[in-house]
Phi, psi and omega in degrees: 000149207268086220292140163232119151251111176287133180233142206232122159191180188285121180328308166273086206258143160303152186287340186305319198274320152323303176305275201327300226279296189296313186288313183278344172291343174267333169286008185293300196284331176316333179269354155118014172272135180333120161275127176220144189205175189303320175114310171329146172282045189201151173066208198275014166271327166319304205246347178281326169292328138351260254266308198303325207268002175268340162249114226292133214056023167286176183228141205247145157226146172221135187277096217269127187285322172189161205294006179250029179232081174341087214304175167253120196318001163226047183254131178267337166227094165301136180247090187265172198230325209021048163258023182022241156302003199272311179323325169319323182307313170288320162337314169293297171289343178284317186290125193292264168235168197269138156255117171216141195256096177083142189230081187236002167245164166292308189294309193284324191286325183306319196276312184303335196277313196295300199285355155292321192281283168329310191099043190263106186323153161210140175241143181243100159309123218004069192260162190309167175274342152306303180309272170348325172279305166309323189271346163258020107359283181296320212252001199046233182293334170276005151288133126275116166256144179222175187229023163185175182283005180230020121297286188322327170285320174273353212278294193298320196308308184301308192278282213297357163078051154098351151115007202263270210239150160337105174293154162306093173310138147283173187284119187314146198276134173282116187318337182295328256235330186277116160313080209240000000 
């Protein structure tokens, strides 16, 4: 089975977070790994299947919210789901680990909280030290900061144990269980 990196950031994406999303989608997909993202043509879902798609046989997939939302031309398996936000979760859990390039929508802060819950790694690409602080709050030892995609790429490299295979999740954190 195949490694999949969920790359997560906002529809309405900072241009920062657009470069990241496109840099980290091609080194994603140079190591032969899945790319999966909301599947839309816009923001950091947009530009992360872009950057996988500058390399020949990668594979893009987006999880779609719902079939009246205009996939991106550069997703090769669109999934709709007509769960609207509900979708993240699948996003989240089909995903080996979460990346997210800007945390500046609810939907993207939504997918890192979701993929916390699960025990799911997460690297937050140059995120605020307030972010980082708040998601490693929640998330303990499953945060990662990183300050550019090719941290974030050594990040998944270390935890995953170079990225060949399905991490183990940790035991999903129970919401009682969070201080918040």
């Amino acid at each position: 089975m195949r490694f999949i990196v969920g790359v997560m950031g906002p529809a309405k994406a900072k241009k920062k977070d657009l470069d990241n999303a496109r840099v980290l989608g091609e080194f994603i997909a140079r190591r032969g790994w899945v790319v999966l993202t909301g599947g839309r043509d816009v923001g950091v879902m947009d530009a992360a299947c872009e950057g996988a798609k500058r390399v020949g046989g990668s594979l893009t997939v987006g999880i779609m919210p719902t079939a009246k939302d205009k996939v991106s031309r550069h997703v090769d398996v669109p999934i709709i789901t007509e769960m609207g936000s509900g979708r993240n979760n699948i996003n989240v859990l089909t995903s080996d680990v979460v990346v997210a390039c800007g945390l500046g929508g609810s939907g993207t802060v939504s997918e890192v909280a979701l993929a916390v819950k699960a025990g799911k790694p997460v690297i937050l690409v140059e995120a605020s030290p307030a972010d980082v602080a708040f998601f490693r709050k929640l998330g303990k030892r499953l945060v990662s900061a990183a300050s550019s995609p090719e941290e974030a790429i050594e990040l998944i490299m270390k935890q995953m144990g170079g990225g060949k295979r399905r991490p183990k999740p940790e035991e999903p954190v129970e919401y009682d269980d969070l201080a918040l």
